[in-house]
C-alpha positions as CSV (number, residue, x, y, z in Angstrom):
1,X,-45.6,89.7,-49.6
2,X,-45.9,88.7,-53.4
3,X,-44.6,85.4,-52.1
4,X,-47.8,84.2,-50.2
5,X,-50.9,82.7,-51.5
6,X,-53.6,85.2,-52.9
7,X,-56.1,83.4,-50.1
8,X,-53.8,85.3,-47.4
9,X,-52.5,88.2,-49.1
10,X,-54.6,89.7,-52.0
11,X,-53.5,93.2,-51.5
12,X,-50.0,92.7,-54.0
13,X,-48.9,93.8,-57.4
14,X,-48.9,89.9,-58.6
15,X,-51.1,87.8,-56.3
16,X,-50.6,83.8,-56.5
17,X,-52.9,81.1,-55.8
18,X,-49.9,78.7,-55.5
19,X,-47.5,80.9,-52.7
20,X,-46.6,80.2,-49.5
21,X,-48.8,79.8,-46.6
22,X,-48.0,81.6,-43.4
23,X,-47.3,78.5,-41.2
24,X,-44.4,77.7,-44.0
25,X,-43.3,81.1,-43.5
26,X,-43.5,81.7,-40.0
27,X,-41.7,78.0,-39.4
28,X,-39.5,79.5,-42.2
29,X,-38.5,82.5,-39.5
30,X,-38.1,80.6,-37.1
31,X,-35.5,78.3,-37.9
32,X,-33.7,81.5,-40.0
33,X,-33.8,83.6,-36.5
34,X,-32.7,80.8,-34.4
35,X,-29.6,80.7,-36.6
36,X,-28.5,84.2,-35.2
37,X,-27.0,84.7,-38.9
38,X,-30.1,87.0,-39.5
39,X,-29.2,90.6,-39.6
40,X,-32.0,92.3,-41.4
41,X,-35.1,91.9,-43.4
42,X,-38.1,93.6,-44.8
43,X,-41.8,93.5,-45.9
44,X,-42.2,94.6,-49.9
45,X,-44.6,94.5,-52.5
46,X,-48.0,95.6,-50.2
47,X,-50.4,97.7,-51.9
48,X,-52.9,98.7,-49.8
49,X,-55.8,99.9,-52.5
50,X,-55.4,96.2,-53.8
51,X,-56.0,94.8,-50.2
52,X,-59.2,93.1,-49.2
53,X,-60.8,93.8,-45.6
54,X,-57.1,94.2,-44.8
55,X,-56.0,90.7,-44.9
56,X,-52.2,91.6,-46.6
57,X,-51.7,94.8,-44.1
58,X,-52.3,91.8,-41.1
59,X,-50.5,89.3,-42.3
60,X,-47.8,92.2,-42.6
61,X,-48.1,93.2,-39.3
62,X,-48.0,89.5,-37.6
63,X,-44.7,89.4,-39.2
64,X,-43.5,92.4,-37.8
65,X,-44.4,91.1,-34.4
66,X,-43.2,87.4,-35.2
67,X,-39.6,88.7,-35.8
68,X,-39.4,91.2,-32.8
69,X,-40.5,88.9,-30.3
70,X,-38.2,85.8,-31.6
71,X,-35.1,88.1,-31.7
């Protein structure tokens, strides 16, 4: 989660004006998944006292869903 812009996920350890947005990500996913050379991946680095109105725990979340429904 460090990895996205502090505008989408300010609940990490090292939040970063300059990350990724979550259309690069999820457009990231899907071409990785479509490769069927995906075999496992994870969500790291959310700390949920840091997290404001929830926004990093959502963003978390939409992932989750993202990756189930495109496998």
């Amino acid at each position: 989660m460090d990895g996205f812009s502090s505008a989408y996920a300010p609940g990490v350890s090292a939040p970063s004006p300059l990350g990724f947005t979550p259309y690069f990500v999820f457009k990231m996913l899907r071409y990785l998944l479509q490769s069927k050379k995906v075999i496992s991946f994870d969500i790291a680095e959310l700390n949920p006292s840091l997290d404001r109105d929830k926004l990093t725990a959502g963003l978390a979340a939409k992932i989750i869903d993202f990756v189930v429904m495109e496998c």
